[in-house]
N, C-alpha and C positions, 0 to 999 in steps of 0.2 A: 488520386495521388495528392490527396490533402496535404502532405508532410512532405513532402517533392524537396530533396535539398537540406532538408531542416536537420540539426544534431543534436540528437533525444539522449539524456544519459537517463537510466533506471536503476534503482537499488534494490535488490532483493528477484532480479531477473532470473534466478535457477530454476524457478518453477510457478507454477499457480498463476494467478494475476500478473506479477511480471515477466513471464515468459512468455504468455496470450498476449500481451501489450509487444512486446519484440517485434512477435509473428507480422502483428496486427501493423505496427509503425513501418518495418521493413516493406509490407505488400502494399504500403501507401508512400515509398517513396523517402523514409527518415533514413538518415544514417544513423548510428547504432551505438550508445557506449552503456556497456552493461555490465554491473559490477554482483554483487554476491560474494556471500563466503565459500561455496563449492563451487570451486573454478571448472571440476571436471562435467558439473551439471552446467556451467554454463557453455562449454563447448558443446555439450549435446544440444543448448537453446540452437545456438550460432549454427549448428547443423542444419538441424530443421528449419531455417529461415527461408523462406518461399522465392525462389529466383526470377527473374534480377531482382537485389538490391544495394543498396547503399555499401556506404565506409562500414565495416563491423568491427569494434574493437571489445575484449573482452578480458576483465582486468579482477581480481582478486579482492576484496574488500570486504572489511568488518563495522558495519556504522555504528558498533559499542566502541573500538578504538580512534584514538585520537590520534589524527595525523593522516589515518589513511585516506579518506576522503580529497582531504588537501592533496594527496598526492595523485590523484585518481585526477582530479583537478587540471593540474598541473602536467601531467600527461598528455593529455588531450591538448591543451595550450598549447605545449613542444610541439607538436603535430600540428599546427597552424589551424587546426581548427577552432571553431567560437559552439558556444553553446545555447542552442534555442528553447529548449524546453528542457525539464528535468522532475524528473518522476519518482519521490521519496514513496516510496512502495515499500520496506523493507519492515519486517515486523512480524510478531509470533503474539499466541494469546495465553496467559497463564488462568487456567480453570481451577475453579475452589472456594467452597466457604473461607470468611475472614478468618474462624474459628482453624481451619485446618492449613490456614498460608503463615508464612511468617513474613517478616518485614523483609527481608532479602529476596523473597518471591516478589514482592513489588516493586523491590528497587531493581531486580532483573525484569519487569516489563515496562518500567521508565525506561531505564537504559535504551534499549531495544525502541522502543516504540515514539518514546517523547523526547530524549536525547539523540536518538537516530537520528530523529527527521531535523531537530536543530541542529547539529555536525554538518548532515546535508546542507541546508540552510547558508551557515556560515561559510562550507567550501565553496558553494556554487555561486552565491550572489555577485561575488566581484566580477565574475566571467559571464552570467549571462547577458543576454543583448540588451541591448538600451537605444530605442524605446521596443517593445514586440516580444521580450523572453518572457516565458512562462513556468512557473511552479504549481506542479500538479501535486499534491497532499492526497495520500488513503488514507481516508477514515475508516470507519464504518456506522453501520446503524447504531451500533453499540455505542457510539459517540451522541447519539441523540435517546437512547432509552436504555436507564439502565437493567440490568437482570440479574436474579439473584444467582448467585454461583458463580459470576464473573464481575467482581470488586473491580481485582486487578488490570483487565484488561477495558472492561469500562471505563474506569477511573484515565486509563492513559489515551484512549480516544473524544474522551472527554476535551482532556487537555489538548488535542491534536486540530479537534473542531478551533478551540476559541484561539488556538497561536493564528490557524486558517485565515480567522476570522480579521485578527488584530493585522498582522500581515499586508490583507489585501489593501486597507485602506493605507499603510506603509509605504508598500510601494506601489501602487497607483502611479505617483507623481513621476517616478521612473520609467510610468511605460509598461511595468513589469506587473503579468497579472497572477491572480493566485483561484486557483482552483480545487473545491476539497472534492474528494470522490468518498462517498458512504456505500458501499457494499452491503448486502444483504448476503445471503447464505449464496456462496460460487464456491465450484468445486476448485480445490486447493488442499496443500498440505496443512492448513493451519490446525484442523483436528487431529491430525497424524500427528501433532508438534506438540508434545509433554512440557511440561513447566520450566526447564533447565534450555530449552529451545532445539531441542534434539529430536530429528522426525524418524517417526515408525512409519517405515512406508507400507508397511503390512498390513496394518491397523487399520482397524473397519471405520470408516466415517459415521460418526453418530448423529448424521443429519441425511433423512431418506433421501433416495434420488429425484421423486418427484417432482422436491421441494431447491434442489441444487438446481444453481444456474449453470450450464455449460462457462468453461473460461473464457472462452473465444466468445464467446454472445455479450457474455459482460466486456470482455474491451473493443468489440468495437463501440461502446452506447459509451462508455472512457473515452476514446480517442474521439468519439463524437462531442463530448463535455469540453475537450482540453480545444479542439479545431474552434469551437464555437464561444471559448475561454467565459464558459460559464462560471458563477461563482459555485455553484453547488452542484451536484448531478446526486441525486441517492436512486443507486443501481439495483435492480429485480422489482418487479411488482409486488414480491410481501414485503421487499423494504420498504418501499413507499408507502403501505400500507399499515406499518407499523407506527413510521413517524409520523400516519396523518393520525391515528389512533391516539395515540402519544398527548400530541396537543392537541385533540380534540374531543376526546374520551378517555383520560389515562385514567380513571375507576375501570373501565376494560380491561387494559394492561394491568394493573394491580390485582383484579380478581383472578385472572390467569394466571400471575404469580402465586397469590395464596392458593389456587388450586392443585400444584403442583408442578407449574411449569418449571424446568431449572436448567440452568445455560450447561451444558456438554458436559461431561468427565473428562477429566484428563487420561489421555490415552496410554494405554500399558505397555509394557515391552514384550514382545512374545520369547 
């Protein structure tokens, strides 16, 4: 009962990663504000939450618009509660050569991914504790190596790693710590999720299962990262493996690439 009492908000809670994190926070004890833009999948989260647990609130939100957060915020406030942790989880990946995106495909995985997480950012800060809150940041590995066929989504983990980065020694002084989470391949809808951020749930995941981490395995080794408010955690063993590669062999990494290797297709509508 690590989180015993504590109040976790999550963005992007409907499914994959932050609904494993829900599970995972509720059976330790957090109480619960979980936002998303399918409200009707986050009451299926808030279902399945493993009893007893905490406060569960479950509120409606889009981290491309502005205001909602703030309100989401400010919700919780009314409710006299205070906010301990908060987990910018929210984000889809746009797949494709340069050659075949246009600018409006990357300015929709800013949005989404690197204006997300700063909206988050900017509602949360006033409210959380002082000294002891925490900001937990998803990254992914993508944020430490790039790959061909994912510009777009590279390019905004990229950006997600060094806000992380700048951040922590930020607020430090507050008390307030910052935790990035890198992800390696977990099962999730991000491949089911086309360019426009619209999930096929039908659509076959183009990453075999051997290679996928279960969700639930990946947050609790998350929830283990944020208890022990590490600066970094990168999640699955061929994450790790990549990013030691990376900077310690990336003619490895490069020759794979020229080989043929190429980051997923974007997934079709059946």
């Amino acid at each position: 009962m690590r989180f015993q009492g504590r109040t976790v908000l999550i963005t992007g809670a409907s499914s994959g990663i932050g609904a494993a994190l829900a599970r995972r926070l509720a059976a330790e004890g957090a109480h619960l504000v979980l936002t998303a833009r399918r409200l009707e999948k986050l009451g299926e989260v808030a279902a399945s939450l493993p009893e007893p647990h905490g406060d569960v609130r479950i509120l409606e939100c889009d981290v491309t618009r502005d205001g909602q957060l703030d309100e989401v915020v400010a919700q919780v406030q009314r409710s006299g509660a205070k906010l301990d942790i908060v987990i910018a989880n929210a984000g889809f990946g746009v797949a494709g050569a340069v050659q075949r995106l246009a600018l409006e495909d990357y300015r929709r995985q800013f949005e989404t991914n690197v204006f997300g997480v700063l909206r988050t950012i900017y509602a949360v800060l006033p409210a959380l504790s002082r000294p002891g809150g925490q900001l937990a940041i998803i990254g992914s590995v993508a944020g430490h190596v790039p790959q061909a066929g994912a510009s777009a989504y590279g390019m905004s983990k990229f950006a997600v790693r060094a806000l992380a980065e700048s951040l922590r020694a930020e607020l430090a002084p507050e008390g307030i710590a910052v935790t990035l989470i890198s992800p390696g391949f977990v099962d999730s809808d991000i491949r089911r999720t086309d360019n426009r951020g619209v999930v096929h749930e039908h659509a076959p995941d183009s990453v075999p299962a051997w290679l996928r981490v279960p969700t639930d395995r990946a947050a609790r080794e998350i929830c283990d990262a944020i208890y022990r408010r590490e600066r970094e955690r990168v999640v699955t063993v061929h994450g790790k493996l990549i990013v030691f590669l990376y900077r310690h062999a990336p003619w490895l990494i490069r020759w794979a690439q020229r080989s043929g290797v190429r980051a997923r297709p974007e997934p079709a509508a059946r």
